[in-house]
N, CA, C and O atoms as a GROMACS GRO file, in nm:
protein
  436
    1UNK      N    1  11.354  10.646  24.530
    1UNK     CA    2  11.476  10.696  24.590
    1UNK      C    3  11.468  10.684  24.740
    1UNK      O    4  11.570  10.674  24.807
    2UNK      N    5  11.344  10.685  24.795
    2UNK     CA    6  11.322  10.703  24.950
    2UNK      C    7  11.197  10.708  24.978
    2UNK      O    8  11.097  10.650  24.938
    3UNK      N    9  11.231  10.829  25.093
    3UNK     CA   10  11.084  10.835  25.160
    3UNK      C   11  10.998  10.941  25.126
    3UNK      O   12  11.048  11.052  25.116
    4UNK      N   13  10.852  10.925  25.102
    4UNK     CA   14  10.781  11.068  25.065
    4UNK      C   15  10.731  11.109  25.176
    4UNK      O   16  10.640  11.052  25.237
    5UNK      N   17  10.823  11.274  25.232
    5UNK     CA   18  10.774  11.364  25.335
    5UNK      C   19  10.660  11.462  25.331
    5UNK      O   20  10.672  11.574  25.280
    6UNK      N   21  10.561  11.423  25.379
    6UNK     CA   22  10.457  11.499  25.333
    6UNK      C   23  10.418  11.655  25.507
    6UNK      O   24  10.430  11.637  25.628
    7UNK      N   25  10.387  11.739  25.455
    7UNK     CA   26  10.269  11.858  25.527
    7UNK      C   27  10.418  11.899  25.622
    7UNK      O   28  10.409  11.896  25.745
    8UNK      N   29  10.545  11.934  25.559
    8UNK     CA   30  10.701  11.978  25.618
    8UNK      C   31  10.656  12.126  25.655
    8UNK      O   32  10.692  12.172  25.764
    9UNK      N   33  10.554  12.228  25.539
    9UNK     CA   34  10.588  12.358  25.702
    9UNK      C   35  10.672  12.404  25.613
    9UNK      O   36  10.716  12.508  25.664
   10UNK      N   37  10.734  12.385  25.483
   10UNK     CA   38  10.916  12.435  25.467
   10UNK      C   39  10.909  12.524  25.388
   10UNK      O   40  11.005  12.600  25.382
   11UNK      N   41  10.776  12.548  25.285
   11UNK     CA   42  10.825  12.588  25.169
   11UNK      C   43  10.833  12.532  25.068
   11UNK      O   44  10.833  12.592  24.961
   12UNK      N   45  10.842  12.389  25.078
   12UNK     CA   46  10.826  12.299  24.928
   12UNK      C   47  10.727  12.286  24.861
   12UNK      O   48  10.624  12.240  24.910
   13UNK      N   49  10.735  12.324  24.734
   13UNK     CA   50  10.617  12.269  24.617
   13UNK      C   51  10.527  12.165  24.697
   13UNK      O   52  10.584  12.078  24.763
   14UNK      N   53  10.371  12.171  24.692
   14UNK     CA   54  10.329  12.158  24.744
   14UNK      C   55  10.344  12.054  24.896
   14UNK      O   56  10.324  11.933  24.913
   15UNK      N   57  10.378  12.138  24.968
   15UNK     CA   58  10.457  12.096  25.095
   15UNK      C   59  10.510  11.923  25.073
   15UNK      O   60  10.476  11.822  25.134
   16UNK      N   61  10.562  11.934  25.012
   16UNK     CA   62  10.589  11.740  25.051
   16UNK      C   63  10.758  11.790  24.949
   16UNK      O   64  10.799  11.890  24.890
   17UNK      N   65  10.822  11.609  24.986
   17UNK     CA   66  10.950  11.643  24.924
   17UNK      C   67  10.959  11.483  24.971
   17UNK      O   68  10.904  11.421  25.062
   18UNK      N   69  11.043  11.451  24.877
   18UNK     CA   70  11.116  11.298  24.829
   18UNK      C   71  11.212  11.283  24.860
   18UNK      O   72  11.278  11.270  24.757
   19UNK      N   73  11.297  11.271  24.976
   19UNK     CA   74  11.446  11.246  25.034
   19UNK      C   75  11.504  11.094  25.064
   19UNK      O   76  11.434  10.998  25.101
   20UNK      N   77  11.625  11.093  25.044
   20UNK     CA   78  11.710  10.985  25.062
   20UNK      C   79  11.838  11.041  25.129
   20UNK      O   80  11.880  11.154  25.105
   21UNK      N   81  11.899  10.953  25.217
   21UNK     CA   82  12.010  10.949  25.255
   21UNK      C   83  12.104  10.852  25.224
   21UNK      O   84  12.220  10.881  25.254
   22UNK      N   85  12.083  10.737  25.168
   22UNK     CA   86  12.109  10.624  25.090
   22UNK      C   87  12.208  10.634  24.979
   22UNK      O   88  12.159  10.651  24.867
   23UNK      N   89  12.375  10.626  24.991
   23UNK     CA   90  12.438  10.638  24.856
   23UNK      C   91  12.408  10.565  24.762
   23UNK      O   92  12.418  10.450  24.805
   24UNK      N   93  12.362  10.562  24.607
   24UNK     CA   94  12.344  10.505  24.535
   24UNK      C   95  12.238  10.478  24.505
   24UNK      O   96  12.220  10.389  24.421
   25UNK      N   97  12.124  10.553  24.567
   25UNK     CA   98  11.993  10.516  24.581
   25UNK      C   99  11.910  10.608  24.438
   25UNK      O  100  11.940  10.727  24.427
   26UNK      N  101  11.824  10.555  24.348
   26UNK     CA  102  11.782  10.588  24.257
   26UNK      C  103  11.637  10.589  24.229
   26UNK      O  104  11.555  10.507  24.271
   27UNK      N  105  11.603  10.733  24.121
   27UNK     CA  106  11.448  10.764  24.185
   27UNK      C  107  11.441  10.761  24.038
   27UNK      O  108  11.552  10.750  23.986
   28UNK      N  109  11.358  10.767  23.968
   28UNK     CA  110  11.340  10.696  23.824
   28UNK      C  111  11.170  10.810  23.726
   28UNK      O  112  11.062  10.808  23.783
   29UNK      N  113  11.180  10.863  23.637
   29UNK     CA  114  11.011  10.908  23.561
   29UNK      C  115  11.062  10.867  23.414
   29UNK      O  116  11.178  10.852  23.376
   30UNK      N  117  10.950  10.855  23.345
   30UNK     CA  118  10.986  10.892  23.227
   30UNK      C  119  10.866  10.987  23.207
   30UNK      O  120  10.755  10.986  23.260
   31UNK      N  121  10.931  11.082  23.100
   31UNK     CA  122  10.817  11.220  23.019
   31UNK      C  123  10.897  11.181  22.889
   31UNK      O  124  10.990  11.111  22.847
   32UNK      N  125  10.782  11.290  22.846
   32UNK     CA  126  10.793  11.351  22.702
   32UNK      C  127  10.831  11.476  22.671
   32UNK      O  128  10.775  11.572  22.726
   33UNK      N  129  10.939  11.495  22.571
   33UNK     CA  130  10.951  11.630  22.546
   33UNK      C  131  11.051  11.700  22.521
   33UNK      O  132  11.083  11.652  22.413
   34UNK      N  133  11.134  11.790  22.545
   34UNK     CA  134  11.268  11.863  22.492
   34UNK      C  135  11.297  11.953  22.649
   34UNK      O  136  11.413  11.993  22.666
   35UNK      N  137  11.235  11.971  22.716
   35UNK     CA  138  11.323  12.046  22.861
   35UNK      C  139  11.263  11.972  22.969
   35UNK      O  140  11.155  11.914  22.960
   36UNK      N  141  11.341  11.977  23.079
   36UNK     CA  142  11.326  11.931  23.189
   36UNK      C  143  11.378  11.996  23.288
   36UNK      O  144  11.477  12.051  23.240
   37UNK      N  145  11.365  12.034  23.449
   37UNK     CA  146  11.396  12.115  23.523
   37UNK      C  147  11.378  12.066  23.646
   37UNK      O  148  11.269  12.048  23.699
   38UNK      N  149  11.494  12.042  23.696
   38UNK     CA  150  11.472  11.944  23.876
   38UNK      C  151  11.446  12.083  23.980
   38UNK      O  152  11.522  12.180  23.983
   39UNK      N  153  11.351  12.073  24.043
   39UNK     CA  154  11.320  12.170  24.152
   39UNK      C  155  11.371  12.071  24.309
   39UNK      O  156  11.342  11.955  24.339
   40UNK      N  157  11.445  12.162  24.374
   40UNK     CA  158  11.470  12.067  24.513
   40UNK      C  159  11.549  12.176  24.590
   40UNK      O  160  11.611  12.267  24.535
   41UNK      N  161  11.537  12.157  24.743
   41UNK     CA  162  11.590  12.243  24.836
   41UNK      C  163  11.755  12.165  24.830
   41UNK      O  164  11.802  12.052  24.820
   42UNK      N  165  11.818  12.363  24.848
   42UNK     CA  166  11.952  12.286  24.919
   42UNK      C  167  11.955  12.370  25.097
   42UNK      O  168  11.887  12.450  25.162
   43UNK      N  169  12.048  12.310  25.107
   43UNK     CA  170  12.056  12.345  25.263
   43UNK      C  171  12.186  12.306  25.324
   43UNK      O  172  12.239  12.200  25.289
   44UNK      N  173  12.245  12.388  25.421
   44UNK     CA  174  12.381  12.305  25.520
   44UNK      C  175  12.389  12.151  25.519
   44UNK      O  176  12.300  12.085  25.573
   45UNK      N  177  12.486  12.099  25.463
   45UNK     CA  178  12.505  11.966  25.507
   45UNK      C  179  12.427  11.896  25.399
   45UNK      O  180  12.409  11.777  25.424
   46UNK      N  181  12.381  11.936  25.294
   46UNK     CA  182  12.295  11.838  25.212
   46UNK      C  183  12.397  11.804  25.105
   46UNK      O  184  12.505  11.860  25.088
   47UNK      N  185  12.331  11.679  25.019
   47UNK     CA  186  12.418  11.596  24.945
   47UNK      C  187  12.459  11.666  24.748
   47UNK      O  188  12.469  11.767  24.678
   48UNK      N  189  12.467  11.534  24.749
   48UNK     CA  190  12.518  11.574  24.557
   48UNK      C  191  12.389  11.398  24.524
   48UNK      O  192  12.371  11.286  24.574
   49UNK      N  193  12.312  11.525  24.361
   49UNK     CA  194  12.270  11.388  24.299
   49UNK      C  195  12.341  11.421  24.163
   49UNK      O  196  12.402  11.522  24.130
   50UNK      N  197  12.304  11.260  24.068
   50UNK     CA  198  12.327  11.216  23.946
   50UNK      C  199  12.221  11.278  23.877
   50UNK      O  200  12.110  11.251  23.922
   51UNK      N  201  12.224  11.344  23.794
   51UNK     CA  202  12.123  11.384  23.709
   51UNK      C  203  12.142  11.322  23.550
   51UNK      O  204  12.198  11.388  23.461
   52UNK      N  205  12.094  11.205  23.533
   52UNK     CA  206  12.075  11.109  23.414
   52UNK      C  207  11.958  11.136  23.303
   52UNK      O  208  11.841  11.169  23.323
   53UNK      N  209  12.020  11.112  23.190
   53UNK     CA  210  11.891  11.110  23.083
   53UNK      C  211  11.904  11.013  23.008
   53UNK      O  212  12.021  11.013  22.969
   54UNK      N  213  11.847  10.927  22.964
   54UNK     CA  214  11.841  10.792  22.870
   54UNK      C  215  12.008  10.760  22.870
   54UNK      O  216  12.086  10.745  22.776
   55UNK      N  217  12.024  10.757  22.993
   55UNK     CA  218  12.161  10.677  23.068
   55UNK      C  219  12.277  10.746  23.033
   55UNK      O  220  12.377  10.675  23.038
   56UNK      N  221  12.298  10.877  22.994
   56UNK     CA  222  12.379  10.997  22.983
   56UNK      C  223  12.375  11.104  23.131
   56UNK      O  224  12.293  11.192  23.153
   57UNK      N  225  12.482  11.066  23.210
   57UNK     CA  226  12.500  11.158  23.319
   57UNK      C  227  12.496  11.322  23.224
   57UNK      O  228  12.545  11.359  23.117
   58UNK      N  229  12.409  11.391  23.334
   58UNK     CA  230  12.418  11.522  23.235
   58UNK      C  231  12.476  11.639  23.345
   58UNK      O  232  12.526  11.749  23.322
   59UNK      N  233  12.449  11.572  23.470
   59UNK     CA  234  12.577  11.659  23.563
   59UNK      C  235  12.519  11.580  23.676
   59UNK      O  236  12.438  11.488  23.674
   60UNK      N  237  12.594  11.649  23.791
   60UNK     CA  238  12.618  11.620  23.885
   60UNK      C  239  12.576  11.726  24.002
   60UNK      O  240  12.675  11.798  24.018
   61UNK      N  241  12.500  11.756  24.067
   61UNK     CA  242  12.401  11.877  24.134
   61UNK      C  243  12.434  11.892  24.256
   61UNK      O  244  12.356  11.813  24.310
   62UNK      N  245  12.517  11.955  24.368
   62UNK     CA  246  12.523  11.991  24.487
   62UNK      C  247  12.383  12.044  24.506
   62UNK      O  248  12.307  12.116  24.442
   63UNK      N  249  12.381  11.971  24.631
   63UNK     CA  250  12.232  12.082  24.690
   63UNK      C  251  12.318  12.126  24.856
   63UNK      O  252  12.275  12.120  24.971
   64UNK      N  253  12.400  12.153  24.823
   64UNK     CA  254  12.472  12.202  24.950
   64UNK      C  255  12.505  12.361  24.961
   64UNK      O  256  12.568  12.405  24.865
   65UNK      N  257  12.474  12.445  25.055
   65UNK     CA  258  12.495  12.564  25.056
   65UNK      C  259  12.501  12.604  25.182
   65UNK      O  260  12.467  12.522  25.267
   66UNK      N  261  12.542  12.735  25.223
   66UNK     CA  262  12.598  12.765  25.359
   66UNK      C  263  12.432  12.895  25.380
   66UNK      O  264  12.371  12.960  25.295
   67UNK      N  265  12.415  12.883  25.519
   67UNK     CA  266  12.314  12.971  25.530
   67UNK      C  267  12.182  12.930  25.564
   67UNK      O  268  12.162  12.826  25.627
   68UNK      N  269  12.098  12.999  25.531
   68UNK     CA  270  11.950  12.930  25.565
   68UNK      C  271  11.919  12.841  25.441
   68UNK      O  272  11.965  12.853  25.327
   69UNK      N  273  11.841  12.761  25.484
   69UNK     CA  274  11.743  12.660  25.383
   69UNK      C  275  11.690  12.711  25.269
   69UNK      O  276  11.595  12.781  25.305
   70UNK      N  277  11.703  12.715  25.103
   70UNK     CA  278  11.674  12.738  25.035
   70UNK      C  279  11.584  12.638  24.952
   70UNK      O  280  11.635  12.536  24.906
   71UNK      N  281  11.396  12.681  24.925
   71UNK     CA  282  11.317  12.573  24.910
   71UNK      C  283  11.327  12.619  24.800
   71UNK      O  284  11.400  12.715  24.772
   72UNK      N  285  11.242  12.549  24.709
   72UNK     CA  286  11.150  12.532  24.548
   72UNK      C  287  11.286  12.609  24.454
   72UNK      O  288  11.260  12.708  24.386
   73UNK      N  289  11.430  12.554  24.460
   73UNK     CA  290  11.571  12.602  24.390
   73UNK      C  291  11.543  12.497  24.249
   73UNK      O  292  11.524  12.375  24.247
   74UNK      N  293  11.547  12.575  24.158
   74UNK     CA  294  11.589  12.506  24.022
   74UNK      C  295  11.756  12.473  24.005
   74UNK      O  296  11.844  12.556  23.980
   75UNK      N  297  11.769  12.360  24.022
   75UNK     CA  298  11.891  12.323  24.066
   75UNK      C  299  11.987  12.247  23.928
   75UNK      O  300  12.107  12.220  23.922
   76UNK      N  301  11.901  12.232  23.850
   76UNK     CA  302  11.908  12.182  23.709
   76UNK      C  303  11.823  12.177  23.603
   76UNK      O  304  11.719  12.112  23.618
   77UNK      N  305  11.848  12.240  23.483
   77UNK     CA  306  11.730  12.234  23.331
   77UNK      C  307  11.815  12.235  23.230
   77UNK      O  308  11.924  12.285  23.202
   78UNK      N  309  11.718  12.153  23.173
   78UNK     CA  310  11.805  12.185  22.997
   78UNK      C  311  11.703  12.156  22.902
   78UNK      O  312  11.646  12.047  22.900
   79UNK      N  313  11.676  12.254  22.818
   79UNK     CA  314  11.608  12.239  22.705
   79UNK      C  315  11.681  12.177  22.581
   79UNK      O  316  11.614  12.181  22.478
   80UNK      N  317  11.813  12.118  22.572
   80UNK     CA  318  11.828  12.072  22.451
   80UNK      C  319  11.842  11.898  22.406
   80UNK      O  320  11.916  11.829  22.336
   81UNK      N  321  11.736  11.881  22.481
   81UNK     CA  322  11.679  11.708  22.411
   81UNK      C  323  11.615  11.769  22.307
   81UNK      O  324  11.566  11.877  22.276
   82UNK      N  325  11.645  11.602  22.243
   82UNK     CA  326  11.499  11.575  22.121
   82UNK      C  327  11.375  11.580  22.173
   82UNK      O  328  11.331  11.576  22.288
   83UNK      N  329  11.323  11.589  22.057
   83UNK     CA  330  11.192  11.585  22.106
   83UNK      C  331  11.119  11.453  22.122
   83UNK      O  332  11.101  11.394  22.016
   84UNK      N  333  11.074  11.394  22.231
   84UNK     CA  334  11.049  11.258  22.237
   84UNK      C  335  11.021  11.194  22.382
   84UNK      O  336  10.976  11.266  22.471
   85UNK      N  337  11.046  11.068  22.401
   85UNK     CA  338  11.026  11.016  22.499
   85UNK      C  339  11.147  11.046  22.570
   85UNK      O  340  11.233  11.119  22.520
   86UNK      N  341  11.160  10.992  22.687
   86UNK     CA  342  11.290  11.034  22.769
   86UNK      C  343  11.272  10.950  22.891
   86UNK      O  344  11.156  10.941  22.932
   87UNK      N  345  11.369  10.886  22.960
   87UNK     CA  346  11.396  10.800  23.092
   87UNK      C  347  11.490  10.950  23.181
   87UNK      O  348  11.597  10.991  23.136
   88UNK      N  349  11.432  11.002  23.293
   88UNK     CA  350  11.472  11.058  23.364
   88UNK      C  351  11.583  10.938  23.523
   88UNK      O  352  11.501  10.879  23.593
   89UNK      N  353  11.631  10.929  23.536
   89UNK     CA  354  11.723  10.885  23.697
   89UNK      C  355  11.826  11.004  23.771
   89UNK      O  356  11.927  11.068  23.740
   90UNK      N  357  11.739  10.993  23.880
   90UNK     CA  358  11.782  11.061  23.990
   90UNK      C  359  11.891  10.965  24.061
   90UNK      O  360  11.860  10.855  24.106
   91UNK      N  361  12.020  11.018  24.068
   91UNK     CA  362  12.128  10.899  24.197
   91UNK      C  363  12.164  10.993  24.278
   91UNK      O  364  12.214  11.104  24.261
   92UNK      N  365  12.115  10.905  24.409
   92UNK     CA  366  12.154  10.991  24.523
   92UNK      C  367  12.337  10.960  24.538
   92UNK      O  368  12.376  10.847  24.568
   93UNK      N  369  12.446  11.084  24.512
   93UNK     CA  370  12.576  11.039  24.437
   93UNK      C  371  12.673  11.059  24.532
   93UNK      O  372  12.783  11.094  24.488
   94UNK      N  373  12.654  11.038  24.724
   94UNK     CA  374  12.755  11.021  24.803
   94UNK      C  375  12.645  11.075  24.957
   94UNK      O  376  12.524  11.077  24.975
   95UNK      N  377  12.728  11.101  25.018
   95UNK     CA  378  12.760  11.128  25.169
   95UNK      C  379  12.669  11.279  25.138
   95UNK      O  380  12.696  11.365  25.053
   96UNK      N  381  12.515  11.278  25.271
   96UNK     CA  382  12.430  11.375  25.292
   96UNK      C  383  12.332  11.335  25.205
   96UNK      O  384  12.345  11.282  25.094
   97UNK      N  385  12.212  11.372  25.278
   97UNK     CA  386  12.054  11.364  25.239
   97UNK      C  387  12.057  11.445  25.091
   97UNK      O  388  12.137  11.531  25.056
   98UNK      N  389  11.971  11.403  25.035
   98UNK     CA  390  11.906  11.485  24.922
   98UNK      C  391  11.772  11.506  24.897
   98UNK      O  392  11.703  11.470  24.992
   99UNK      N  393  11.708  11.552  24.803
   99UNK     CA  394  11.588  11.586  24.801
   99UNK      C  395  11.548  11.602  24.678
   99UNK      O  396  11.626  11.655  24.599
  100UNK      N  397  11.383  11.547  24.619
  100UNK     CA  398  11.322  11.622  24.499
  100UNK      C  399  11.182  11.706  24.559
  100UNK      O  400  11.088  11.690  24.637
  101UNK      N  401  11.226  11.781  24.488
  101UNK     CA  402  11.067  11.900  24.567
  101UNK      C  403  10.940  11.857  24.402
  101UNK      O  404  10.820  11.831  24.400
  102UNK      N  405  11.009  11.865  24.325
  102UNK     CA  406  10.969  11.891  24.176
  102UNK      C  407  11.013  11.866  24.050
  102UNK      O  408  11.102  11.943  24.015
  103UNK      N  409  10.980  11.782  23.970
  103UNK     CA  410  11.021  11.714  23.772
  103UNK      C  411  10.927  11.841  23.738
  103UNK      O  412  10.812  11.842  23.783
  104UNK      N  413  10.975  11.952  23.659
  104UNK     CA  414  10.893  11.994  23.565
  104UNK      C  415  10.961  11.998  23.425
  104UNK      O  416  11.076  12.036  23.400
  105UNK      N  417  10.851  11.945  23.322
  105UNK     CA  418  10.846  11.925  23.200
  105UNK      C  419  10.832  12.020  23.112
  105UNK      O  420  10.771  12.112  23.167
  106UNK      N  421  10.860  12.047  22.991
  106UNK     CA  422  10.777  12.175  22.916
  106UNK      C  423  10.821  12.278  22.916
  106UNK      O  424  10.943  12.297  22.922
  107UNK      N  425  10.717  12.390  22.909
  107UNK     CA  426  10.807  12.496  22.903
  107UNK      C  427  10.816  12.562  23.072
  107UNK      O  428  10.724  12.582  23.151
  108UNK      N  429  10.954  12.583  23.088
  108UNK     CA  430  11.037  12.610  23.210
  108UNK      C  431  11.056  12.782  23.247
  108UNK      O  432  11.152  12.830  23.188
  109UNK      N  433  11.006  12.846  23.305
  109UNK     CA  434  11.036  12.981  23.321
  109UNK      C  435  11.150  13.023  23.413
  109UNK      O  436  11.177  13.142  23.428
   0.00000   0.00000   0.00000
């Protein structure tokens, strides 16, 4: 998707974070399993991503909010896949930076 920001000071899962400013720009995992949970800061002025699963948009994620910087935000999960393999894509989906702090797999608290 971009660039990996590493030793930010911010608050992010272990200080680093994966940003793009790039419309259309796409960050790609595959796992295994039945839940998944995007961890990523929102903040003033930040963007919207694509949140894709084996090429099924499953929403669409503002990380935009008014106020101070909000780090390590579960910004999207869903436990109701099969159980199985899975193609995760991240699209960075217009105008303003975005960010991944964190893919967690499994079980999600």
């Amino acid at each position: 998707m971009g660039i990996s920001t590493c030793e930010l000071n911010t608050g992010d899962f272990n200080n680093d974070l994966t940003t793009s400013d790039t419309p259309g720009a796409v960050w790609g995992l595959s796992f295994t399993g039945s839940r998944i949970a995007l961890v990523a800061p929102r903040g003033t002025g930040a963007g919207k991503m694509d949140f894709v699963i084996d090429g099924i948009r499953m929403a669409t994620v503002d990380l935009s909010t008014t106020g101070e910087r909000q780090s390590q935000q579960i910004v999207y999960q869903t436990e109701r896949l099969a159980a199985g393999k899975h193609r995760l894509r991240l699209v960075n989906a217009g105008t303003g930076p975005v960010a991944i702090d964190a893919v967690i797999t499994g079980k999600i608290n």
